[in-house]
Backbone bond lengths (Angstrom), bond angles and torsions (degrees), N, CA, C in turn:
res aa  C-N    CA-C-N  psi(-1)  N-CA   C-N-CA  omega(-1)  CA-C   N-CA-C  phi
1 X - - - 1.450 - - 1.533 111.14 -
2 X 1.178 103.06 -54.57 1.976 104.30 173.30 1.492 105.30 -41.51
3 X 1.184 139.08 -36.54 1.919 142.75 -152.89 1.436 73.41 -95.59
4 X 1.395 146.31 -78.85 1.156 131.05 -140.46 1.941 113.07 -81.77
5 X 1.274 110.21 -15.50 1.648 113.39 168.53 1.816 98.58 -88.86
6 X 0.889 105.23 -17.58 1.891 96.81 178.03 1.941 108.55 -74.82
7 X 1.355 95.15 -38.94 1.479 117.64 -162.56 1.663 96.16 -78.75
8 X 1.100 91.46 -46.26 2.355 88.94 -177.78 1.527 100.42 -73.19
9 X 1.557 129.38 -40.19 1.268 129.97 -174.68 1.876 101.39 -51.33
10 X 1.879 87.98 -78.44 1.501 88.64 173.94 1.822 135.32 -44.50
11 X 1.224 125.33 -36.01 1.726 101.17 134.46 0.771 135.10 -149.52
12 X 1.957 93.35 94.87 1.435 118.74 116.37 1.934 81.92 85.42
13 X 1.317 130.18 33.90 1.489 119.49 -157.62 1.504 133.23 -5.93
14 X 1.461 85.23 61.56 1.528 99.71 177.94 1.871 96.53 -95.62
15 X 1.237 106.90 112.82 1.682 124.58 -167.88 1.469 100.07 -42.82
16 X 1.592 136.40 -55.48 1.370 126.29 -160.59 1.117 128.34 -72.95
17 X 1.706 114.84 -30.68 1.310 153.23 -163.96 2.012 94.65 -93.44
18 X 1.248 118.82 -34.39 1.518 119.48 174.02 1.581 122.57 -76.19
19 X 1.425 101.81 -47.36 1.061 108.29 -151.86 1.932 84.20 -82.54
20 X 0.654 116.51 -20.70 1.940 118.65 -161.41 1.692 104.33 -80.59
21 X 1.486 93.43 -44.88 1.480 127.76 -177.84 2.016 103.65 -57.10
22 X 1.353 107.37 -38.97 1.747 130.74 -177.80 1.442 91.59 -86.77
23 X 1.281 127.85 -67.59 1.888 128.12 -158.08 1.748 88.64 -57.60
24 X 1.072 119.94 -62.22 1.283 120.41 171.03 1.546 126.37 -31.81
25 X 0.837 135.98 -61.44 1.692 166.77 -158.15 1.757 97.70 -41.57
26 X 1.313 108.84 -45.21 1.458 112.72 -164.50 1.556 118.59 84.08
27 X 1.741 109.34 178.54 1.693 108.12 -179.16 1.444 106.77 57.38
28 X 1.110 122.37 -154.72 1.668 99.75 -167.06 2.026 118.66 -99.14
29 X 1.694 82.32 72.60 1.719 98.39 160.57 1.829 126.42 -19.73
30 X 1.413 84.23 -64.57 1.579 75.38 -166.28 1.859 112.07 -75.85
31 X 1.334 123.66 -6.29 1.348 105.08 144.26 1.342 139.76 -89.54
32 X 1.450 105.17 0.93 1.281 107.17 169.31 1.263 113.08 -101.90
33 X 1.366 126.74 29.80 1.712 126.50 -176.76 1.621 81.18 -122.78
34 X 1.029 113.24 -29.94 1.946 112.78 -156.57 1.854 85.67 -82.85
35 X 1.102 128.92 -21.93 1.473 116.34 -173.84 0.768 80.24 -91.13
36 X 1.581 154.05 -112.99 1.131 160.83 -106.85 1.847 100.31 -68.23
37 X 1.155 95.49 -46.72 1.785 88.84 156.40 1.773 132.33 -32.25
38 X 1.385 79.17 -68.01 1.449 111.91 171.55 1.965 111.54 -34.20
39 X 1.796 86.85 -67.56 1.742 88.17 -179.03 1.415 96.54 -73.10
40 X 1.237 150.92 -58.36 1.459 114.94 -151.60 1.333 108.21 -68.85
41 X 1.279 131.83 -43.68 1.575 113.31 163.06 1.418 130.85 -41.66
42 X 1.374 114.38 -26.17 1.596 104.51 170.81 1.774 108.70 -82.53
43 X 1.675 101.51 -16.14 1.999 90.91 177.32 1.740 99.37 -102.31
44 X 0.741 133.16 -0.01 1.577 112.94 176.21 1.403 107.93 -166.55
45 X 1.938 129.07 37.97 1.275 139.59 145.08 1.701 125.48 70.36
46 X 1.045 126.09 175.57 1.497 135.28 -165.29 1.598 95.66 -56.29
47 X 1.358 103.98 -62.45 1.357 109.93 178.21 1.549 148.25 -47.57
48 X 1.090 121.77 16.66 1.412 145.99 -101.94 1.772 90.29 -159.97
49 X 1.720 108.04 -62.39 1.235 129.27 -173.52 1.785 100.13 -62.12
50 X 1.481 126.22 124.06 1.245 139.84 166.36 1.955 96.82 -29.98
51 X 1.487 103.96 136.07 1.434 102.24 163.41 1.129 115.26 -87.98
52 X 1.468 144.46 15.54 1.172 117.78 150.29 2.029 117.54 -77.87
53 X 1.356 113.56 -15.98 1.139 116.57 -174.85 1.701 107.90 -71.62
54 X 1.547 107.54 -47.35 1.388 119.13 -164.27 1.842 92.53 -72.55
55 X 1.194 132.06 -16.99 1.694 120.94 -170.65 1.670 84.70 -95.30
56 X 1.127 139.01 -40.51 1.174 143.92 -167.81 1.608 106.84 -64.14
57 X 1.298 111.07 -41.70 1.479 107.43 176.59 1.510 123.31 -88.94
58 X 1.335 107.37 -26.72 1.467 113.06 -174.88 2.124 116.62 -80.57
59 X 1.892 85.41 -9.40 1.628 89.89 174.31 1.698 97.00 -98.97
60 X 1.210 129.91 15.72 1.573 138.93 168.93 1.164 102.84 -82.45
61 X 1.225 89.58 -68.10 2.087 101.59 -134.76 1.544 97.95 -76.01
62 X 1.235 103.93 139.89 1.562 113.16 171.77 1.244 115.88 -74.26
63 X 1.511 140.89 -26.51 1.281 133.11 178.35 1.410 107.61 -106.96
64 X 1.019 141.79 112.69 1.399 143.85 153.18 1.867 119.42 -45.01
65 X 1.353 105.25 133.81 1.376 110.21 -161.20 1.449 118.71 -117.86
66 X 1.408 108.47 17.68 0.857 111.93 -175.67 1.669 132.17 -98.62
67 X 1.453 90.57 -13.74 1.435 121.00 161.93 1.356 115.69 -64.98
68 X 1.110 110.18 -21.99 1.932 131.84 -166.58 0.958 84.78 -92.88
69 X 1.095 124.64 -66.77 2.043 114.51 -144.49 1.507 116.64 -72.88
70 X 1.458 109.48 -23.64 1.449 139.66 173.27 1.571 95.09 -56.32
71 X 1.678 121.75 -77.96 0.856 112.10 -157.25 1.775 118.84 -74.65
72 X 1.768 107.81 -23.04 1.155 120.30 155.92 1.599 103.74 -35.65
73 X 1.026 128.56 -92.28 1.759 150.06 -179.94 1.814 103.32 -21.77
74 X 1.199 101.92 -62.91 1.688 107.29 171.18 1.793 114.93 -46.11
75 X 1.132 104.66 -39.21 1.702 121.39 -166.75 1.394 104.02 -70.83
76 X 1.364 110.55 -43.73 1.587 129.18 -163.67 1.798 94.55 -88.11
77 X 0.910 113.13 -55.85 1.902 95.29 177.85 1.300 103.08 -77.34
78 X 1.514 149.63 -38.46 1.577 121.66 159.75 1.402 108.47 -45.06
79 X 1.451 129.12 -73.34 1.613 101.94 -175.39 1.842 129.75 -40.92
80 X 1.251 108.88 -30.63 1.485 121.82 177.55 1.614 119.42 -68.35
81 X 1.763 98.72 -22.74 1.442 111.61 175.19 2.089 102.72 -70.52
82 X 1.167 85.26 -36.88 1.371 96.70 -134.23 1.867 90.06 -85.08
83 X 1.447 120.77 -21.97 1.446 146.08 164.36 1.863 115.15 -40.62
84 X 2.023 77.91 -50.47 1.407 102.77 177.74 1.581 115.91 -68.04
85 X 1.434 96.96 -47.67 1.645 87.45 -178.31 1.357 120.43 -48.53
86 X 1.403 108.18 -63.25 1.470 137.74 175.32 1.868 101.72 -27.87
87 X 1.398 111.09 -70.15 1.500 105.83 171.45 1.726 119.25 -29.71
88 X 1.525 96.00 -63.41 1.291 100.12 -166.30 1.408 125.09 -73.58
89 X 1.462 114.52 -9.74 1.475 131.74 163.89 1.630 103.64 -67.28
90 X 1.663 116.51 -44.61 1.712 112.06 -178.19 1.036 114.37 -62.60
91 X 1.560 118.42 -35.50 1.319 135.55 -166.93 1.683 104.37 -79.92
92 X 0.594 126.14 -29.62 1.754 125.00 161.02 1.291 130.71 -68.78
93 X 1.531 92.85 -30.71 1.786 99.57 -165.93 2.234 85.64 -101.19
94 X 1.166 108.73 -17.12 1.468 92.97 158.96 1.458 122.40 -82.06
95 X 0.971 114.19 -33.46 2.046 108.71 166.49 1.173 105.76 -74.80
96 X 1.140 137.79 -31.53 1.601 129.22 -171.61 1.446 104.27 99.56
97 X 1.366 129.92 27.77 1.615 115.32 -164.23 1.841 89.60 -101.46
């Protein structure tokens, strides 16, 4: 984990420049390209990834993931809604309002 937060820091998690920067790296590469993957997609998204990579994978992969990540994404701001309520219900019943 330290090689792959050094490697997204150092650039700047710009996805093409990380992940190449990790496949490169040596010792065990391909988990340290898949984290650093990992974080720049959670700071700057699918879109982010060069389109020759994303046409390159989506004429691979047998399951399409985009249906996933959608509903992943939907799941994660209902719980965040719902995080919120919960706060603001404690937060009342701690002032007394």
């Amino acid at each position: 984990m330290p090689v792959a937060l050094s490697l997204f820091e150092m650039m700047e998690g710009d996805p093409e420049q990380a992940i190449l920067a990790a496949a490169n790296f040596g010792r065990d590469a391909d988990t340290i390209a898949t984290m650093v993957g990992g974080l720049c997609g959670a700071l700057r998204g699918n879109s982010s990834l060069p389109e020759r990579w994303r046409q390159q994978i989506d004429s691979v992969v047998q399951v399409r993931y985009h249906g996933f990540t959608a509903q992943l994404a939907a799941t994660v701001t209902r719980r965040a809604e719902i995080a919120g309520q919960y706060s603001s219900t404690l937060a009342a019943l701690g002032t007394g309002s």
